[in-house]
N, C-alpha and C positions, 0 to 999 in steps of 0.2 A: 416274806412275800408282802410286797405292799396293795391293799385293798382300798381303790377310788371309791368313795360314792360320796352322794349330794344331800345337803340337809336344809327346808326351809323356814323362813319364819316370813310369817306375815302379821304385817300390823293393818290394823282400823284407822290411825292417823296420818295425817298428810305429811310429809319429813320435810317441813316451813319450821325452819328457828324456834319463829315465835309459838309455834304450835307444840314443837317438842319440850320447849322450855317450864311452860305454864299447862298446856293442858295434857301434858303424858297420863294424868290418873282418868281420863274416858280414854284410851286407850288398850283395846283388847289384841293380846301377842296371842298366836297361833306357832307353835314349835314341831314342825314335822319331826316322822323320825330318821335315819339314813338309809338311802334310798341307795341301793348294788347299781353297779352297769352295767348294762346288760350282756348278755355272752355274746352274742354275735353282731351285738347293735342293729340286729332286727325288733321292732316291739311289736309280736303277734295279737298281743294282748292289750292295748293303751288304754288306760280308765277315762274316767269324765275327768278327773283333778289334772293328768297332765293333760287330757287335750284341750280343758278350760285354762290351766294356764299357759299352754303353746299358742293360744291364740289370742289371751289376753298381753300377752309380750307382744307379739306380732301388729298390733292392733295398733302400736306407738307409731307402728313403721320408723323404727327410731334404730340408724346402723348400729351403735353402739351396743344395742340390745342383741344383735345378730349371735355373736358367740355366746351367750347365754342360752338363746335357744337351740342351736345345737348340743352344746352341754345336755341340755334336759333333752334334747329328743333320744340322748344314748344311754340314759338310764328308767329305770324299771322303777315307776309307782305305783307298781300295782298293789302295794297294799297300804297307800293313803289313806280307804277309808269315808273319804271325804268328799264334798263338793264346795269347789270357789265360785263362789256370788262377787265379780266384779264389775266394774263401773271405766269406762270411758269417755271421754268428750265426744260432744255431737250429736247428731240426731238420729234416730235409729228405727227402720221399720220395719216393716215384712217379719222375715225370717229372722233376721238381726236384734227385732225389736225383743226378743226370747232371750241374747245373749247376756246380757247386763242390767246388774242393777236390780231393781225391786220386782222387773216382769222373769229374771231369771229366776228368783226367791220364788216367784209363785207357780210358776213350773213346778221346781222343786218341790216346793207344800203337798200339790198335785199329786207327783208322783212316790211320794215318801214321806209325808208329812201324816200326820194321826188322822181317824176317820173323822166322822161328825159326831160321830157318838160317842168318842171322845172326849171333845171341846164343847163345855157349860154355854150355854147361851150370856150366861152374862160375865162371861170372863172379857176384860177388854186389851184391847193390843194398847202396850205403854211404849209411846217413843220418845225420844232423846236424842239432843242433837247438839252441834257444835255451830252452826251456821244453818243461816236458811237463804234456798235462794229464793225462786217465784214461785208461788203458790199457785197464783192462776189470778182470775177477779172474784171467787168465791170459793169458800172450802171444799163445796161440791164437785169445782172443776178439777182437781188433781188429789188433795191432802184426801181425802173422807171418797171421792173414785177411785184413779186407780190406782193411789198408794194404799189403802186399807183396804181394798179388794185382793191385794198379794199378799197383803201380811192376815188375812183372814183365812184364805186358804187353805182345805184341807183334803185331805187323800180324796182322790176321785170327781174330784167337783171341775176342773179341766181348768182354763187359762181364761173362759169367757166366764168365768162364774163372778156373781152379782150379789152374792150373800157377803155383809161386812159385819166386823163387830164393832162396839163402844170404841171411840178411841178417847186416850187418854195421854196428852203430850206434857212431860215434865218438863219446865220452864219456869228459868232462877225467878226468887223472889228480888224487890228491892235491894231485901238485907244480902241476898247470897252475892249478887255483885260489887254491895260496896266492899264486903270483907276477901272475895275472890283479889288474886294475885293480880290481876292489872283492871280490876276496879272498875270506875266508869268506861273508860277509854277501849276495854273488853269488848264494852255490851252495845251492839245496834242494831237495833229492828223499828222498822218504819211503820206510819200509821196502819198502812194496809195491811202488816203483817199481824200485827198487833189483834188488828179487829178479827182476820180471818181463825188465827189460834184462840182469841179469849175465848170463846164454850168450851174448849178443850183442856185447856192446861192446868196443870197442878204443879203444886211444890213438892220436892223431894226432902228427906232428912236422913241422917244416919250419924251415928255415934260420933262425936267431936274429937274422941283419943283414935280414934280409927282413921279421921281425918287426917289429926298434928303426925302421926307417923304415917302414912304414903306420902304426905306433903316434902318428908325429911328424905325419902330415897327417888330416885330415879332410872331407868328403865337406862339413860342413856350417862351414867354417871363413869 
């Protein structure tokens, strides 16, 4: 008897060359496990993971994608587990503006994320990034509104909630780019970005033999 099913993996990183080559180690793999097909290709049951990912496919309007989604709509992830927090181009409001990105994360926090009693007042949200695009004209307009109002979120506080924590953005030193794999030529960030993160940022550190071996494999070798 041969038994079909689908298995996924999702990455954090963009699949650009240059991006796979040099920066695979902030690259977070996600490995579903195999997902049956369904018995009669009815899904009475469909979670938030496939119909987050039926519609983050969808979303390309892209044909090629077309038989993928098929494929997924005739199997059974109901026991994913999981919810996918994605991102697509454009601008997005209403109802939509819920679907992607950081305002979906805070939904999520909302509705499943720890209470308040939980989370210490002064624990701070630490972010990391690979790229930055527009901030705004001040940290208050986006960075420190409404992207640290999603990542602050906690069970019950809803999607207008206004309570944020410390934020704390990890951002290379001098020395981390000269010795980084493509060096100057890596790093740019413009005056304005610069002034809007300096209250924020800190350096990162971590063992140097922990370094020279992820350095030595590859995710894509």
């Amino acid at each position: 008897m041969v038994v079909f099913a689908l298995s996924y993996t999702l990455l954090t990183s963009f699949p650009v060359t240059g991006i796979r080559k040099h920066k695979v180690n902030f690259c977070s793999v996600w490995v579903s496990r195999k997902f049956p097909k369904l018995s009669n290709d009815v899904d009475l049951h469909q979670t938030g993971f496939k119909s987050d990912l039926l519609e983050y496919l969808s979303a390309y309007r892209n044909i090629g994608l077309g038989e993928w989604v098929e494929r997924i709509k005739k199997h059974d992830l109901s026991e994913a587990g999981v919810n996918l927090v994605a991102s697509v181009p454009g601008g997005h409001c209403g109802r939509d503006m819920l679907k992607w990105g950081h305002m979906k994360l805070r939904k999520l926090l909302s509705q499943h994320g720890p209470s308040s009693s939980m989370v210490s007042s002064g624990w701070p949200v630490i972010g990391q990034f690979s790229s930055i695009g527009s901030l705004g004209p001040s940290s208050t307009h986006w960075l420190t509104g409404e992207w640290l109002t999603s990542l602050s979120a906690t069970h019950g506080t809803g999607i207008t909630a206004t309570k944020t924590a410390k934020l704390n953005l990890v951002f290379p030193t001098v020395e981390n780019v000269q010795n980084s794999l493509e060096g100057y030529p890596g790093m740019y960030v413009t005056m304005v970005m610069r002034q809007i993160c300096l209250y924020y940022v800190i350096s990162w550190g971590i063992n140097t033999l922990f370094i020279a071996k992820c350095s030595q494999t590859s995710l894509f070798d």
